[in-house]
PyMOL commands that place a pseudoatom at each C-alpha (Angstrom):
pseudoatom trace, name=CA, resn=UNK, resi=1, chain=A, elem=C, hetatm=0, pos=[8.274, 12.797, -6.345]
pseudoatom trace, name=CA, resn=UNK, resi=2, chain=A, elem=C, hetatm=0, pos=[6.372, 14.499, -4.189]
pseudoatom trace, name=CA, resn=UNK, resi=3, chain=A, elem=C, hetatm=0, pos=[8.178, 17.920, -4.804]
pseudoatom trace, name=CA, resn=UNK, resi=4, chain=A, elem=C, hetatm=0, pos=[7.722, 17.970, -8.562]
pseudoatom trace, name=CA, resn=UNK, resi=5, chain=A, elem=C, hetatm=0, pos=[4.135, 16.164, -8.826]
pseudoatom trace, name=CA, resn=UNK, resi=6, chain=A, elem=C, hetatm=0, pos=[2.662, 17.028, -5.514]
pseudoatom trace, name=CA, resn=UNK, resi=7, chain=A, elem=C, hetatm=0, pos=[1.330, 13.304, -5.243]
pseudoatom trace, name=CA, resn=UNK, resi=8, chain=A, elem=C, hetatm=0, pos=[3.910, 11.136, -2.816]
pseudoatom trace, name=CA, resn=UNK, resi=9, chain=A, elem=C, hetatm=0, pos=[4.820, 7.718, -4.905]
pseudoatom trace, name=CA, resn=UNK, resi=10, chain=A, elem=C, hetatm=0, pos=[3.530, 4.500, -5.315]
pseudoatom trace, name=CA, resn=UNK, resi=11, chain=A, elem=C, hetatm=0, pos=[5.665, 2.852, -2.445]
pseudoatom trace, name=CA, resn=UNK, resi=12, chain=A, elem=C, hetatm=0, pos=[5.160, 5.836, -0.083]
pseudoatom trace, name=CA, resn=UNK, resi=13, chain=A, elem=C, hetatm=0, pos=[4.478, 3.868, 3.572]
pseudoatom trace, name=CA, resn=UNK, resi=14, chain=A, elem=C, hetatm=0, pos=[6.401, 0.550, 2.120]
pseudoatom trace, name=CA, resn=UNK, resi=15, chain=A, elem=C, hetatm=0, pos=[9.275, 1.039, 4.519]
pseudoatom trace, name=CA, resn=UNK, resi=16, chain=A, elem=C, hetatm=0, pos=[6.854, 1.375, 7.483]
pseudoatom trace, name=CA, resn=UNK, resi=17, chain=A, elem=C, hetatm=0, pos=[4.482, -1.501, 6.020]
pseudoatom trace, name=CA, resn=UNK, resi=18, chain=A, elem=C, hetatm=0, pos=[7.529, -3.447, 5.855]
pseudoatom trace, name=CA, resn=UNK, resi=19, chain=A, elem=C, hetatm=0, pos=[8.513, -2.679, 9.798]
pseudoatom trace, name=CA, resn=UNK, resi=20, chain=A, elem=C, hetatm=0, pos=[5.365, -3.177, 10.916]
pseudoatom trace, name=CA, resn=UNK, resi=21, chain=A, elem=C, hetatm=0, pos=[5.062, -6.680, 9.559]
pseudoatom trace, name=CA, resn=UNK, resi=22, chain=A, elem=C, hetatm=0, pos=[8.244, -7.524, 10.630]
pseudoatom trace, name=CA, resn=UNK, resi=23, chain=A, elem=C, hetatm=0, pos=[7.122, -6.683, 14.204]
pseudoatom trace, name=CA, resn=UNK, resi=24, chain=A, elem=C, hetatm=0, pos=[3.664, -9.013, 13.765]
pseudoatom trace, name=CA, resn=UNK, resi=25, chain=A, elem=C, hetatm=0, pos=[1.677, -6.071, 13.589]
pseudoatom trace, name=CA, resn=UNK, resi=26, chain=A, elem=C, hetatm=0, pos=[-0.094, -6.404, 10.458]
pseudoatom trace, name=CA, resn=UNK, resi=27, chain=A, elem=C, hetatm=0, pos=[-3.326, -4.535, 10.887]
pseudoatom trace, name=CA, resn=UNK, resi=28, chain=A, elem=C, hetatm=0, pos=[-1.065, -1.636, 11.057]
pseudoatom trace, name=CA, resn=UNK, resi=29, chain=A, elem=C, hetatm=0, pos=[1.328, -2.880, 8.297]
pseudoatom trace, name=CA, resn=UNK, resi=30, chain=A, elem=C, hetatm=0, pos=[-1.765, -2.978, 6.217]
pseudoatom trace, name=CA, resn=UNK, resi=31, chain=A, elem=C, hetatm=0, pos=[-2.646, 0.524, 6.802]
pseudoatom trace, name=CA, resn=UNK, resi=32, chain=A, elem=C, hetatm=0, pos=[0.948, 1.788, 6.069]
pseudoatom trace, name=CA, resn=UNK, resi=33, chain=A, elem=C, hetatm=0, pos=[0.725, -0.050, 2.867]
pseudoatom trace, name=CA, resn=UNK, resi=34, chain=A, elem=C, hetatm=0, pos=[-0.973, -2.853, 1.439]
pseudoatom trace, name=CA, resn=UNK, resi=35, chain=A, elem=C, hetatm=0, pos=[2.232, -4.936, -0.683]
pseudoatom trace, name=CA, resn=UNK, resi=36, chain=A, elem=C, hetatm=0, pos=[4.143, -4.577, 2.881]
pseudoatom trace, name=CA, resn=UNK, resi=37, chain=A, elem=C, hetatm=0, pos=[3.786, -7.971, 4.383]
pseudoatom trace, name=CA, resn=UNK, resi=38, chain=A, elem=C, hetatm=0, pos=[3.967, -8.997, 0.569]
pseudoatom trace, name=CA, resn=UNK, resi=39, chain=A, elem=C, hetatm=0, pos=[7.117, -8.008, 0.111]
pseudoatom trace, name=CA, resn=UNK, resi=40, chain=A, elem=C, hetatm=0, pos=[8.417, -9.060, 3.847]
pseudoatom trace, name=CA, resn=UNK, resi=41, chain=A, elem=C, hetatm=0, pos=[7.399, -12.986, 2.548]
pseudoatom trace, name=CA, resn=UNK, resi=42, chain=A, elem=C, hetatm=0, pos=[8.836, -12.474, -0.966]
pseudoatom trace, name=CA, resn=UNK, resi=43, chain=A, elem=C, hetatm=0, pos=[12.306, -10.956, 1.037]
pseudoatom trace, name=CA, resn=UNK, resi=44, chain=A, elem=C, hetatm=0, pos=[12.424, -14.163, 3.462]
pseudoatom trace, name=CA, resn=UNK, resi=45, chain=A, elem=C, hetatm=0, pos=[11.901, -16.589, 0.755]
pseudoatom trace, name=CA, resn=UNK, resi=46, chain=A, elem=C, hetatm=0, pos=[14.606, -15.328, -1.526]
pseudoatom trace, name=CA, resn=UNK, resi=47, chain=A, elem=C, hetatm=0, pos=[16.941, -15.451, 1.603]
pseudoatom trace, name=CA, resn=UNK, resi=48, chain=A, elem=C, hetatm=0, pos=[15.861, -18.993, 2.563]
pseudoatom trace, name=CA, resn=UNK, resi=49, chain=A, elem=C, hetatm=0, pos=[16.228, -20.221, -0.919]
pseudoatom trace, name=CA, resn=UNK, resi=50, chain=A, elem=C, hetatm=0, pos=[19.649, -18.684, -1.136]
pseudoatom trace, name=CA, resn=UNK, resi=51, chain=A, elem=C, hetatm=0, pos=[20.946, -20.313, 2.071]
pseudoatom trace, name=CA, resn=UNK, resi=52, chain=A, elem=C, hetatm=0, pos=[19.751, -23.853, 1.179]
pseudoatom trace, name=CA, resn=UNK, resi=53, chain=A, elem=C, hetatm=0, pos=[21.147, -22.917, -2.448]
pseudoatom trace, name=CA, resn=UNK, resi=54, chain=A, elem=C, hetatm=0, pos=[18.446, -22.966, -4.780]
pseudoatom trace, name=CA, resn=UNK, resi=55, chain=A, elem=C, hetatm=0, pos=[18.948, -20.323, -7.441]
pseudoatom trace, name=CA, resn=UNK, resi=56, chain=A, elem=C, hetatm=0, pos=[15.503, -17.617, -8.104]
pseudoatom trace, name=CA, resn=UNK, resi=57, chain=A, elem=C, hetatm=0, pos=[15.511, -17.994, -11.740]
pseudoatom trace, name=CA, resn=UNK, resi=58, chain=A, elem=C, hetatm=0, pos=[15.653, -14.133, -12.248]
pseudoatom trace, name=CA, resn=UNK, resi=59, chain=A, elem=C, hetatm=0, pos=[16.679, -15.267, -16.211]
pseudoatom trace, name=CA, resn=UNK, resi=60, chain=A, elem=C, hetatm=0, pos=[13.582, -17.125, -17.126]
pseudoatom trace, name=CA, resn=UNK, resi=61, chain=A, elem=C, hetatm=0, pos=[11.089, -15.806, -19.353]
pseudoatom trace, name=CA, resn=UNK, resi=62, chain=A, elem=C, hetatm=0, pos=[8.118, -15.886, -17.224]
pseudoatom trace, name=CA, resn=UNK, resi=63, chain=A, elem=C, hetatm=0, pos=[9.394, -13.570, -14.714]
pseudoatom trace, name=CA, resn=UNK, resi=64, chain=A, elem=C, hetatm=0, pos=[9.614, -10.601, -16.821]
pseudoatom trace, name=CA, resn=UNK, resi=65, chain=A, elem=C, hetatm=0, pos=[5.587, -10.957, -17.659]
pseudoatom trace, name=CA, resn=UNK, resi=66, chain=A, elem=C, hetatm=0, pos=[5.098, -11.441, -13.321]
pseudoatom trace, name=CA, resn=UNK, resi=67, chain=A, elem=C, hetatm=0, pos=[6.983, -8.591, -12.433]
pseudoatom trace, name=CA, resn=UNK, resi=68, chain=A, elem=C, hetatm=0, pos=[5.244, -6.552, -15.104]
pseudoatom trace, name=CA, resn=UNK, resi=69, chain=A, elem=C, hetatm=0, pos=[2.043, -7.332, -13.908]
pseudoatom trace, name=CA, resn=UNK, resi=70, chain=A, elem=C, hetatm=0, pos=[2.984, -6.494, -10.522]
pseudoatom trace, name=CA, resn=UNK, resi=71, chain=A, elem=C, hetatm=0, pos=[4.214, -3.443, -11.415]
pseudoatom trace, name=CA, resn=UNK, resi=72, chain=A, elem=C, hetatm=0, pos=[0.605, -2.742, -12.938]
pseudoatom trace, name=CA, resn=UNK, resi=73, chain=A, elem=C, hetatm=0, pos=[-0.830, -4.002, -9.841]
pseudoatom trace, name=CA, resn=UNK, resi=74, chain=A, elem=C, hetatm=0, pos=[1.152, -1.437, -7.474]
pseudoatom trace, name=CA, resn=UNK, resi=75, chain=A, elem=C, hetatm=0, pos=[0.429, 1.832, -10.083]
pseudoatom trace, name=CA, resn=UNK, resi=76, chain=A, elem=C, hetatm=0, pos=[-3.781, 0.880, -9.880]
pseudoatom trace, name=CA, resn=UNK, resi=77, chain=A, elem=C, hetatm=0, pos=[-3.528, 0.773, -6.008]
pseudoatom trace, name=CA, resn=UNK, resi=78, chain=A, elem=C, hetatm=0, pos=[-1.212, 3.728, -6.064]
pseudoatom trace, name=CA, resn=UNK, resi=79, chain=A, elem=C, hetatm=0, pos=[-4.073, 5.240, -8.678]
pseudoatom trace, name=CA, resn=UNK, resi=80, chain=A, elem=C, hetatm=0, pos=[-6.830, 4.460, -5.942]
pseudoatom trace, name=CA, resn=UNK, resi=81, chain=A, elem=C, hetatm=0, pos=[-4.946, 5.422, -3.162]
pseudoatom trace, name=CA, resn=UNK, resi=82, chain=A, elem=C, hetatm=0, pos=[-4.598, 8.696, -4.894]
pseudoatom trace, name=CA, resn=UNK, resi=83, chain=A, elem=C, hetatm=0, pos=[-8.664, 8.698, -5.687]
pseudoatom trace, name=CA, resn=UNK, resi=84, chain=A, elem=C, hetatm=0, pos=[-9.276, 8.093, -1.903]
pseudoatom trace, name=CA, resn=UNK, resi=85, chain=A, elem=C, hetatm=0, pos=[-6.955, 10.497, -0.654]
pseudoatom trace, name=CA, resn=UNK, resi=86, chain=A, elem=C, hetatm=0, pos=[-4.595, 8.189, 1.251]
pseudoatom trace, name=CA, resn=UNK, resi=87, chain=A, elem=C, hetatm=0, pos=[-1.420, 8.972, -0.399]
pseudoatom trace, name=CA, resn=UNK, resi=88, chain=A, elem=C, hetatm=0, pos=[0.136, 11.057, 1.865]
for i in range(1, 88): cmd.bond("trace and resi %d" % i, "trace and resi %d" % (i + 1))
show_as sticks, trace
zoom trace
C-alpha cells in the first residue's frame, strides 16, 4: 500500500503490537499499535472457546454490524494516525 499511496496501511505495526503484548510489554505494544493487545485477547479467546468446544457464532446476524463497526473504528485511527504523522 505503501508503494502505490505513499501512506503505509491501517494495520501497519499490528504484527509488532501483537509481539509485544505477547511478551507483557504493553506500553510498547501500545506504541506499535493501539488494536494490538486487542486483538492478542480476541486470538486467545477464540482458541480457548474452541478447545472447551463452544462454537463463535461467526453466522449470527449481529456479528456482521460488530465487525463493521470495527472496521470503522480501525480506518478513523488509521485516519488520525495519518493526521499526526505516526503512520510510518
Amino acid at each position: 500500500m505503501k508503494v502505490v499511496t505513499g501512506l503505509g496501511c491501517p494495520g501497519c505495526g499490528l504484527t509488532r503490537s501483537v509481539t509485544s503484548a505477547a511478551h507483557a510489554k504493553l506500553g510498547e505494544a501500545f506504541r506499535y499499535h493501539i488494536f494490538g493487545p486487542a486483538i492478542l485477547l480476541a486470538t486467545v479467546a477464540a482458541w480457548f472457546a474452541f478447545l472447551i468446544g463452544r462454537k463463535v457464532p461467526i453466522d449470527h446476524p449481529r456479528t456482521a454490524k460488530i465487525l463493521l463497526g470495527l472496521v470503522f473504528v480501525l480506518m478513523a485511527y488509521w485516519i488520525v494516525r495519518i493526521l499526526l504523522g505516526a503512520v510510518p
